[in-house]
PAZADREN-197791 format. One line per 10 residues: number of its first residue (from 1); for each residue z, y, x of N, C-alpha, C. Coordinates in nm, 2 decimals. Layout:
<atoms>
NUM) Z Y X Z Y X Z Y X; ...
</atoms>
This chain:
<atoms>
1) -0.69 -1.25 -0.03 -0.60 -1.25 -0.14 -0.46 -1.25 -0.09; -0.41 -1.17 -0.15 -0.23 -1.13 -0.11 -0.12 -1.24 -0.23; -0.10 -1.34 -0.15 -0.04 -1.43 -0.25 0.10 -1.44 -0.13; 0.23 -1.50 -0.24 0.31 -1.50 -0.12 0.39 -1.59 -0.18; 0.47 -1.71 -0.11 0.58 -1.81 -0.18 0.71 -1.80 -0.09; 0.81 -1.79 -0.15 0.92 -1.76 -0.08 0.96 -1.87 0.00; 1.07 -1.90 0.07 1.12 -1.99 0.18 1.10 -2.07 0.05; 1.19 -2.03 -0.03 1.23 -2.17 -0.12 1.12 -2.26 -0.19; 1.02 -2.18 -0.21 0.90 -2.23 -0.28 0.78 -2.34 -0.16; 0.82 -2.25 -0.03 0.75 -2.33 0.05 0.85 -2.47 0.07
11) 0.95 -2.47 0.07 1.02 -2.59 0.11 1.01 -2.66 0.01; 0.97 -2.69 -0.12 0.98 -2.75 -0.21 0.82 -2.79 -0.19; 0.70 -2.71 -0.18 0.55 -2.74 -0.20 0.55 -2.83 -0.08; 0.63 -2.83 0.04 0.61 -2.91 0.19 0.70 -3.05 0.11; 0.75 -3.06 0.04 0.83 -3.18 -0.01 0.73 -3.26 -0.11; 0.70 -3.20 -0.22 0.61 -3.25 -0.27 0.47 -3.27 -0.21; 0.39 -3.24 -0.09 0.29 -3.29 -0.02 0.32 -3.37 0.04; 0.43 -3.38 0.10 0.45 -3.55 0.17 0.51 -3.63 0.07; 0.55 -3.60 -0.05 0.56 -3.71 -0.16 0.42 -3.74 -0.21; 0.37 -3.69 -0.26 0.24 -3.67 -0.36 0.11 -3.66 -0.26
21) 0.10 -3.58 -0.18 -0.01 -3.52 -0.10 -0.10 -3.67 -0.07; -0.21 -3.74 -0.10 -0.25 -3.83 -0.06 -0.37 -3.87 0.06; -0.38 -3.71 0.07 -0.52 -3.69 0.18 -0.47 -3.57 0.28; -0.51 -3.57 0.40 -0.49 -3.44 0.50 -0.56 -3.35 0.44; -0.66 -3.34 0.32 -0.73 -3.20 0.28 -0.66 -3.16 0.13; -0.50 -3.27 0.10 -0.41 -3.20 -0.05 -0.38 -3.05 0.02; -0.34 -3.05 -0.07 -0.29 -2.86 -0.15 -0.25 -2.83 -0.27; -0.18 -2.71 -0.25 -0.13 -2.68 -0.35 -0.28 -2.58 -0.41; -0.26 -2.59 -0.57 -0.34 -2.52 -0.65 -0.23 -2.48 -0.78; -0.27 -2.34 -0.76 -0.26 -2.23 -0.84 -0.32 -2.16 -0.89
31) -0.29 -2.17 -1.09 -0.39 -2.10 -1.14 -0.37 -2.05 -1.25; -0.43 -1.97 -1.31 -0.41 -1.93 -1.48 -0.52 -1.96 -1.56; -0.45 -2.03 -1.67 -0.49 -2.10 -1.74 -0.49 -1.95 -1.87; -0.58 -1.94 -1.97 -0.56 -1.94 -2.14 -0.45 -2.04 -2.17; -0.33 -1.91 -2.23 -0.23 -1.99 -2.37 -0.13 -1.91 -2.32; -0.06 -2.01 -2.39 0.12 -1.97 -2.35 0.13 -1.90 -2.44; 0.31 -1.84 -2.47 0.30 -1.74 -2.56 0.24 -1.58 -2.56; 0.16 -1.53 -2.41 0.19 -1.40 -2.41 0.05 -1.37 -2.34; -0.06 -1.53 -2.34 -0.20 -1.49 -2.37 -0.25 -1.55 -2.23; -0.15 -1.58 -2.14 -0.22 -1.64 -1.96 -0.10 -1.70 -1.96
41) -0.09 -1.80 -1.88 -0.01 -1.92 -1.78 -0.05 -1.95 -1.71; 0.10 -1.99 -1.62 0.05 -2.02 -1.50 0.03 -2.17 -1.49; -0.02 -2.24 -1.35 0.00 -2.39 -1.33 -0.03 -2.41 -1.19; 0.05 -2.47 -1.17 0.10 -2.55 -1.01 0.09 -2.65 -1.03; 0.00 -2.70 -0.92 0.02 -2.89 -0.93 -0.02 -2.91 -0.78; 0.02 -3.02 -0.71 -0.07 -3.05 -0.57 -0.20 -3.16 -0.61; -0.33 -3.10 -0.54 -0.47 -3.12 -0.52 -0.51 -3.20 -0.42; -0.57 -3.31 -0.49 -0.65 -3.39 -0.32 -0.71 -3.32 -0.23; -0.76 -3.15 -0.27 -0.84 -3.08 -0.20 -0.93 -3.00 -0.28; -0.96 -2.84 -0.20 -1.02 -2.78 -0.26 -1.17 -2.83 -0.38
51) -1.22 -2.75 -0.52 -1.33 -2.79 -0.57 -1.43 -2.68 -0.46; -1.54 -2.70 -0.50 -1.66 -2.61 -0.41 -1.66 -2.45 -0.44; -1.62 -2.39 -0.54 -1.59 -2.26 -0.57 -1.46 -2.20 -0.49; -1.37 -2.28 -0.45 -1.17 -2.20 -0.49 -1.21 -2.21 -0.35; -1.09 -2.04 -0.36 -1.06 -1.97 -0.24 -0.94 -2.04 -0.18; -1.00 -2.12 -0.05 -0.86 -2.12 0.07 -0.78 -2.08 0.12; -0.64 -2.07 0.07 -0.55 -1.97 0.15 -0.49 -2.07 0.22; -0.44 -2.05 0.39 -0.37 -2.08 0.44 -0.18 -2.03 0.49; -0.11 -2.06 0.42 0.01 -1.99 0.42 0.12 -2.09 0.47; 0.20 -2.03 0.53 0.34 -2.18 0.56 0.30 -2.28 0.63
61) 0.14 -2.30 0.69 0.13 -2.47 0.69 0.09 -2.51 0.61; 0.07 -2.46 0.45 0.02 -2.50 0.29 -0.11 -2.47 0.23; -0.14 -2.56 0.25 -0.31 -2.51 0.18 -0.32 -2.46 0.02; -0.34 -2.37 -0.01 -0.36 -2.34 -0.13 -0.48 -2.30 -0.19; -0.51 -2.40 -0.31 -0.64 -2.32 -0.33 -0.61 -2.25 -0.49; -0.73 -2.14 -0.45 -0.72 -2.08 -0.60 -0.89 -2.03 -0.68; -0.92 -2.08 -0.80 -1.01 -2.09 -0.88 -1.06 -1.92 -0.87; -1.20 -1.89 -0.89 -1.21 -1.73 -0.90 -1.21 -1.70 -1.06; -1.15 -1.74 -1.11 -1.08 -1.69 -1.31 -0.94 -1.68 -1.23; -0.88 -1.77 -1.16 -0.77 -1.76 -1.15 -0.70 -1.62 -1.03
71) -0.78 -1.60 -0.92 -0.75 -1.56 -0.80 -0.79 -1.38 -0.89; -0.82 -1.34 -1.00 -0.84 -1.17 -1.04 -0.65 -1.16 -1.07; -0.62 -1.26 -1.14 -0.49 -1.24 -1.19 -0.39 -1.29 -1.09; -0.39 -1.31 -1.02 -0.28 -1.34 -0.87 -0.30 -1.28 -0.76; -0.34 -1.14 -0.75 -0.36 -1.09 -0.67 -0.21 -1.06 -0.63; -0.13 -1.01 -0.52 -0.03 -0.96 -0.52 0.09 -1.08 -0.55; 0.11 -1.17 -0.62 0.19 -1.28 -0.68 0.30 -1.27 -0.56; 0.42 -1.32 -0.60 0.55 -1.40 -0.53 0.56 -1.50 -0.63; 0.59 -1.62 -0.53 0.60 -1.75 -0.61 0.70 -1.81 -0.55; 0.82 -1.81 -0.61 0.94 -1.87 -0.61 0.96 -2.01 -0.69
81) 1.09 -2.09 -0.61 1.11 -2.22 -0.65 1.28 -2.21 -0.71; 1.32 -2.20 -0.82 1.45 -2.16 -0.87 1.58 -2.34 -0.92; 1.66 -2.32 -0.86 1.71 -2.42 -0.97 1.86 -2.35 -1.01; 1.89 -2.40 -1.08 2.02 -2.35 -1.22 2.04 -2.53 -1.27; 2.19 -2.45 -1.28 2.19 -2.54 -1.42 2.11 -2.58 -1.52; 2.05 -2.48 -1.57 1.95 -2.53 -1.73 1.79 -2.53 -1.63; 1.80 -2.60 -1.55 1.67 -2.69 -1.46 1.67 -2.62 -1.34; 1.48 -2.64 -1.33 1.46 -2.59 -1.19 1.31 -2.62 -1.18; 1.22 -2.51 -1.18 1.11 -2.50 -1.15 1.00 -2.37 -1.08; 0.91 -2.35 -1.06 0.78 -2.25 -1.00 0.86 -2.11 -1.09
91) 0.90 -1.97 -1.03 0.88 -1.88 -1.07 0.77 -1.80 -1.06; 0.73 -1.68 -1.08 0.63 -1.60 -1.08 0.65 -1.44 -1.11; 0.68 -1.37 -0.96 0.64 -1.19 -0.95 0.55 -1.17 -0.98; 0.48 -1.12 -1.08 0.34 -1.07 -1.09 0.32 -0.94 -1.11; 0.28 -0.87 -0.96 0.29 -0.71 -1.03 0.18 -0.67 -1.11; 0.06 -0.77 -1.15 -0.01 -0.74 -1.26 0.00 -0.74 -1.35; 0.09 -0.82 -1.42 0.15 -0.83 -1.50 0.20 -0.76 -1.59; 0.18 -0.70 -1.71 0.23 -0.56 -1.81 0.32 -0.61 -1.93; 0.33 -0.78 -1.94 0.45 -0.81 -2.03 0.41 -0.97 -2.01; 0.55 -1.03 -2.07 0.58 -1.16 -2.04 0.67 -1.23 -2.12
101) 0.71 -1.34 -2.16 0.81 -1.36 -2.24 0.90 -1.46 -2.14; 0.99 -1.52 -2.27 1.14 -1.55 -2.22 1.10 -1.74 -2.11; 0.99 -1.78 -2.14 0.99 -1.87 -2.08 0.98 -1.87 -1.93; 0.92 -1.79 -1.89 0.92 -1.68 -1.76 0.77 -1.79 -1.68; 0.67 -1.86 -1.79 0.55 -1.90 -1.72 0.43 -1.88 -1.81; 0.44 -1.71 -1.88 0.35 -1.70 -1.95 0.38 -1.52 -1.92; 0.25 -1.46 -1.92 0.20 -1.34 -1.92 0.09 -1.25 -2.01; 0.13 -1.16 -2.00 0.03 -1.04 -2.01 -0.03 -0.96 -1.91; -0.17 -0.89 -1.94 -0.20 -0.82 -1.83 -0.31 -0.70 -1.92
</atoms>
């Protein structure tokens, strides 16, 4: 699977595993969920460790797992970590993606 997180996203997922990460087998998990406005979302959270199905990517040092509902629609992904004034959280390149709205964590495909 072609997944990719920028400097910024890796420096922020290495911060939150040594905050949060509570096992040497945590990870980051990424996935798409049903909803949002524009019919898929995404979600990022760190994992004690892969479930028996999800695909192990190893990237950065970062364990990432990803569910097989989730890993059809993240093929290709850039996953950036943004902050601004009006916050700061997970962005998402999705070249599968065919429309999206203004929240910028909800898709179409």
């Amino acid at each position: 699977m072609d997944l990719t997180l920028t400097p910024n996203a890796v420096k922020t997922v290495q911060g939150f595993l040594q905050e949060h990460g509570e096992t040497p087998d945590a990870g980051l998990r990424v996935a798409v969920l049903p909803g949002g406005c524009s019919g898929f979302q995404y979600d990022v959270d760190i994992d004690k460790g892969p479930d028996g199905d999800d695909e192990i990517l190893e990237r950065y040092g970062i364990r990432i797992f990803v569910d097989p509902f989730s890993a059809q629609y993240l093929e290709g992904i850039e996953i950036d970590y943004k902050t601004s004034l009006m916050g700061s959280g997970f962005s998402f390149r999705n070249p599968q993606a065919s429309g999206g709205c203004g929240c910028g964590s909800s898709f179409t495909v």
